[in-house]
C-alpha positions as CSV (number, residue, x, y, z in Angstrom):
1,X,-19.0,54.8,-16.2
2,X,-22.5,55.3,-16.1
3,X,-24.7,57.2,-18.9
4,X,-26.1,60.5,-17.7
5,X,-29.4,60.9,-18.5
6,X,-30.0,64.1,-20.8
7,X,-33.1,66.0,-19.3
8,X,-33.9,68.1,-23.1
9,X,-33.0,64.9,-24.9
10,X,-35.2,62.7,-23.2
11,X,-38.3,65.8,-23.2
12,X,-37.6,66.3,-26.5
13,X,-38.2,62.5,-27.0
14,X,-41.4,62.2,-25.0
15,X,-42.7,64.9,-27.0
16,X,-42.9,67.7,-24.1
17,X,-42.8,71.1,-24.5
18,X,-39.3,72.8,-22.8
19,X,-38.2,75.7,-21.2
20,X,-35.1,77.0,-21.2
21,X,-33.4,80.8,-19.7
22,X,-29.6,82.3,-20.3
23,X,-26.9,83.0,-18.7
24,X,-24.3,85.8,-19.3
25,X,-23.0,85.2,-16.1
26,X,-20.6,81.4,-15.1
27,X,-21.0,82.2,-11.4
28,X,-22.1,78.7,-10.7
29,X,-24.6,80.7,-7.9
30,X,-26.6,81.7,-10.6
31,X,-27.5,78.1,-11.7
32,X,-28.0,77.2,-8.5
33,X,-30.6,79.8,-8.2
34,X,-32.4,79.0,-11.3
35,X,-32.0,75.1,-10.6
36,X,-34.0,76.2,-7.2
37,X,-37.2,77.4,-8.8
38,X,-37.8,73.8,-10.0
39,X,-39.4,74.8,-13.4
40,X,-36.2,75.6,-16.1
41,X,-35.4,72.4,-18.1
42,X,-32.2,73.9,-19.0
43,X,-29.6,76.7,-18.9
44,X,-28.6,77.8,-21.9
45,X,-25.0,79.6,-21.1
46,X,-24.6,81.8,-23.9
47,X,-21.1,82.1,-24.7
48,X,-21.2,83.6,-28.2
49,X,-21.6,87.1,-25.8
50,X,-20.3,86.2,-22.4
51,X,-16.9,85.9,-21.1
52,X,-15.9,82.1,-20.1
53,X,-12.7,79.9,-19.9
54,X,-12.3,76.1,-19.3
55,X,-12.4,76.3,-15.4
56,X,-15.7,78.3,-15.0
57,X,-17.3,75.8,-17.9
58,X,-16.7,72.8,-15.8
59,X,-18.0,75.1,-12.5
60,X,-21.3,75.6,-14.9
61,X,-21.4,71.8,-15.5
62,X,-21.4,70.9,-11.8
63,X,-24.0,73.4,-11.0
64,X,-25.9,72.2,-13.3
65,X,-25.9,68.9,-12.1
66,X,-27.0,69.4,-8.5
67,X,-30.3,69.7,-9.8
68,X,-31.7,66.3,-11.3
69,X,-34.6,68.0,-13.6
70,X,-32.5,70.6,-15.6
71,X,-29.7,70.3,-17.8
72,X,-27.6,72.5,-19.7
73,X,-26.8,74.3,-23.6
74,X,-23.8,76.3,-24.6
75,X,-24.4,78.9,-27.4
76,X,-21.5,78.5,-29.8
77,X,-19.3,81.4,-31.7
78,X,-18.9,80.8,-35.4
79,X,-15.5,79.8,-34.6
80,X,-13.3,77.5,-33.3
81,X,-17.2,75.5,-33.1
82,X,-15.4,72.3,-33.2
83,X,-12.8,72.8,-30.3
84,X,-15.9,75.1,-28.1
85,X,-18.1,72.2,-29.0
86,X,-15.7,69.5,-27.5
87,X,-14.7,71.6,-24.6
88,X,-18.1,72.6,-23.8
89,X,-18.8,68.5,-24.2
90,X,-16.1,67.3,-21.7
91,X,-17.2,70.4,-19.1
92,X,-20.7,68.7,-19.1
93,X,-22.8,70.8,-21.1
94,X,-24.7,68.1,-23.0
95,X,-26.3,70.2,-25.6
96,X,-25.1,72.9,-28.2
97,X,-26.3,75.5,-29.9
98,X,-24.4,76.9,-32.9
99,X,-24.5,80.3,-34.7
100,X,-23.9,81.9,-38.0
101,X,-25.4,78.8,-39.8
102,X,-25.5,79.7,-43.7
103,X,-25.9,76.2,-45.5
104,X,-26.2,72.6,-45.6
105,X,-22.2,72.3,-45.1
106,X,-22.4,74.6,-41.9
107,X,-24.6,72.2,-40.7
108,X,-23.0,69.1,-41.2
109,X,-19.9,70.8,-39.8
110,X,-22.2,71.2,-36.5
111,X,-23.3,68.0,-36.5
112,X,-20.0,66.5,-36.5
113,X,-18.6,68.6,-34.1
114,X,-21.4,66.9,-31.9
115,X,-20.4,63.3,-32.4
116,X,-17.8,60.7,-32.0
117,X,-15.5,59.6,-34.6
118,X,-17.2,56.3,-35.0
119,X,-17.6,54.9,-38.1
120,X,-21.4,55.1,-37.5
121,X,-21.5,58.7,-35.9
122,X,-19.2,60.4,-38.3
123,X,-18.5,62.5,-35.9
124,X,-15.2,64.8,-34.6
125,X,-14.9,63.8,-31.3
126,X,-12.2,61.6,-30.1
127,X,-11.3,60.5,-26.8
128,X,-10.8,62.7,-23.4
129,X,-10.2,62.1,-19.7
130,X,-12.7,65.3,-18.9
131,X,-15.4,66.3,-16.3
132,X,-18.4,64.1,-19.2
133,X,-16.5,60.4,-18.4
134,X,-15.4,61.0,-14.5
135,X,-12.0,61.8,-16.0
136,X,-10.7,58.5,-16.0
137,X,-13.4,56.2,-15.6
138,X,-14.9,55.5,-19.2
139,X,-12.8,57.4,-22.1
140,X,-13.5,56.2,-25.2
141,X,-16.1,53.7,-23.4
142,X,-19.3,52.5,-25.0
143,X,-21.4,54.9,-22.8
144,X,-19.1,57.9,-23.9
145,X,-19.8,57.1,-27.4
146,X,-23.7,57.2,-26.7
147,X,-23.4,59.9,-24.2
148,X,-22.7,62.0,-27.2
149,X,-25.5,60.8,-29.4
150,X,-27.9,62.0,-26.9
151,X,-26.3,65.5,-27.1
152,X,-29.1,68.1,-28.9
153,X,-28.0,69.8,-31.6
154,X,-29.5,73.2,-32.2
155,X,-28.7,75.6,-35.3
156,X,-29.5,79.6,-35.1
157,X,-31.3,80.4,-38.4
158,X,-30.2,84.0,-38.4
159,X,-28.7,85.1,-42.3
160,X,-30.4,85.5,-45.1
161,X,-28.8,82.5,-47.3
162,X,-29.5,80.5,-44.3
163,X,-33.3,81.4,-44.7
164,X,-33.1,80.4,-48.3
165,X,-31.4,77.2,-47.7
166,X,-33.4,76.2,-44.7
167,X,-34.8,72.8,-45.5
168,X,-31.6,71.9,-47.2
169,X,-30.2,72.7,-43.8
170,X,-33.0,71.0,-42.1
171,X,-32.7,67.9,-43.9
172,X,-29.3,67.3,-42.4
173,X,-29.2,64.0,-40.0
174,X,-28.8,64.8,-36.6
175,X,-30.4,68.5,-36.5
176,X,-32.4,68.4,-33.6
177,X,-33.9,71.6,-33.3
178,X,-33.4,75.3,-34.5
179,X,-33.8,79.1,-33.4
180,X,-34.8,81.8,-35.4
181,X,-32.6,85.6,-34.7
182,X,-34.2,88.6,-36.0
183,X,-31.0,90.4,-34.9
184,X,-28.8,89.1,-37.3
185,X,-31.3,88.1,-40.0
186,X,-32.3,91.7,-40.0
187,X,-28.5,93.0,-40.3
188,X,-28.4,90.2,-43.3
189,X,-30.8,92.2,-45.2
190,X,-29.9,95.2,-44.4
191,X,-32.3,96.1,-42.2
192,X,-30.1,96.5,-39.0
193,X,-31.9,96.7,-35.7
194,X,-35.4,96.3,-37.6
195,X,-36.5,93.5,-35.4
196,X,-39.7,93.8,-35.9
197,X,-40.0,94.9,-39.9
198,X,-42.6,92.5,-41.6
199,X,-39.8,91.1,-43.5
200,X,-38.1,89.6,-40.8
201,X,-41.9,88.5,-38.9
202,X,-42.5,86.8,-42.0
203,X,-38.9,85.0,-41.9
204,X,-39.2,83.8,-39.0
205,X,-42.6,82.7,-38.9
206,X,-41.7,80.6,-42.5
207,X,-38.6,79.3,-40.2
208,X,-41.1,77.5,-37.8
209,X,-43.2,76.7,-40.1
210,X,-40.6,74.8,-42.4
211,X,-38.6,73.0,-39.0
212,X,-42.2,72.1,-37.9
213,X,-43.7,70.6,-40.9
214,X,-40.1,68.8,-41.1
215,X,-39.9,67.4,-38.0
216,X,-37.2,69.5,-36.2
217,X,-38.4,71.9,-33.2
218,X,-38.5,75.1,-33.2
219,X,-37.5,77.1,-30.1
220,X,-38.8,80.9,-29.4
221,X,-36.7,83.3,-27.5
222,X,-39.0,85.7,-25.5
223,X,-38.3,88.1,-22.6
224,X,-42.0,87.1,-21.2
225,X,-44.2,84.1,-20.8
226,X,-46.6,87.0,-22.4
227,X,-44.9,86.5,-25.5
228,X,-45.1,83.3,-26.2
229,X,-48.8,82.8,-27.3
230,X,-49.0,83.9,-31.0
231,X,-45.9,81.3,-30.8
232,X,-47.9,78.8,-29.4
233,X,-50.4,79.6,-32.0
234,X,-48.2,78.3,-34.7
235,X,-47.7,74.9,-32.7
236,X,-44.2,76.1,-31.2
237,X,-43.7,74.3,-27.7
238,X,-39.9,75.0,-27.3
239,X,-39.3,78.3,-25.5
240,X,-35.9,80.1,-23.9
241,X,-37.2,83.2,-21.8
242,X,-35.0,86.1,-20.0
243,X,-31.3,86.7,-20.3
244,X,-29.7,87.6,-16.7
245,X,-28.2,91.2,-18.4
246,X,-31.7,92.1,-19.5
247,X,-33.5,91.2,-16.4
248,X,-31.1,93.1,-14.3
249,X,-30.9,96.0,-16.6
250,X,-34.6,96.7,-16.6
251,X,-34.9,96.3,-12.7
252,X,-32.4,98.7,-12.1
253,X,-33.7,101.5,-14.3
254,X,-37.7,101.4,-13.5
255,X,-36.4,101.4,-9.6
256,X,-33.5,103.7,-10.0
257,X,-36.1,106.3,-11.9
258,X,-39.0,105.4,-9.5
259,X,-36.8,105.9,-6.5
260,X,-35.2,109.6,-8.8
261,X,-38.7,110.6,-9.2
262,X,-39.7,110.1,-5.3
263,X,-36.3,111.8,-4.4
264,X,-37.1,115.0,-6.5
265,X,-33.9,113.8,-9.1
């Protein structure tokens, strides 16, 4: 079997910014599109909210890899991570994102769920005849094994205890990156739906902060490329803009009351 090469891994590497978009949607169409514009990295599939099962993951996988210069990211529900992880894996999604991080522990757990049970990796992951090793041609195979390594991991900083035990989870091996979410940070404190309250602002700007001056990268989610300049500001380079539902959603209601307006509605 031969390696694939892992497009966020190896711009992560090089040092080059990224830029990612989500996906409610598995209709491998949709990637197709995206992989068409020529400038998304990667498609982050986020499964914490969207419906999936095994078949459509391995659909998203091959979609994914008609296009050379993008890869792909599954975002994780709290649990089963370790069977999602493995199954997202084997489909071909080569990087994971997990949620509902709260301490050093979670993020091991992640980690682990990442990696092959080697005695260097310390991983979770055992052997599989899936979609990530052509089925049968390299379970268990040298490349498999490394294959995994080059997976990203990335950890939503989201809860309150997570914010106060961020470089503890920071300083776990193999964190690659993390993402900030004002949704549920601001729930955590008991500020729900205060996404902007200088409380959470200040959260997640100590988040990049801390994963910056530690060495992991922080990624932004924006619904703009507008939005990402006081971000920049603070030396982020990792961005995920747009989710399908919100695009859609706000096209149909400025044309739909545009169009009720010109109609006399």
């Amino acid at each position: 079997m031969k390696k694939r090469t892992n497009v966020l891994r190896e711009l992560l590497r090089a040092g080059k910014p990224t830029i990612g978009t989500h996906l409610h949607s598995q209709w491998p169409g949709m990637a197709e599109v995206i992989g068409h514009t020529g400038v998304i990295d990667y498609i982050e599939f986020s499964g914490e909210y969207a419906p999936w099962d095994l078949f459509s993951l391995e659909n998203f996988g091959r979609a994914v890899e008609l296009f050379p210069h993008m890869g792909s990211m599954i975002k994780i529900d709290q649990e089963p991570k370790t069977f999602i992880a493995q199954r997202a894996l084997g489909s071909g999604i080569q990087n994971l994102l997990f949620t509902d991080i709260r301490n050093p522990e979670d993020a091991k757990l992640c980690v682990r769920s990442a990696r092959a049970e080697t005695p260097q990796d310390g991983g979770l992951i055992g052997v599989g005849m899936r979609r990530d090793v052509g089925y049968v041609l390299g379970p268990g195979s040298p490349e498999y094994v490394e294959q995994l390594r080059e997976g990203v991991v990335a950890l939503m900083i989201e809860k309150k205890s997570a914010v106060e035990n961020l470089e503890a989870i920071l300083s776990v091996g193999g964190v690659d990156m993390i993402q900030f979410g004002p949704a549920d940070f601001s729930m955590s404190i008991g500020k729900p739906g205060q996404f902007t309250d200088p409380e959470v602002v200040e959260a997640q700007k100590y988040a990049v902060r801390t994963a910056t001056k530690m060495g992991i990268r922080p990624r932004v989610e924006i619904g703009s490329f507008e939005q990402a300049e006081p971000w920049m500001e603070l030396g982020v380079k990792d961005f995920c803009v747009g989710w399908d539902v919100r695009v859609i959603y706000d096209y149909c209601r400025k044309q739909g009351e545009a169009l009720a307006r010109m109609l006399g509605r």
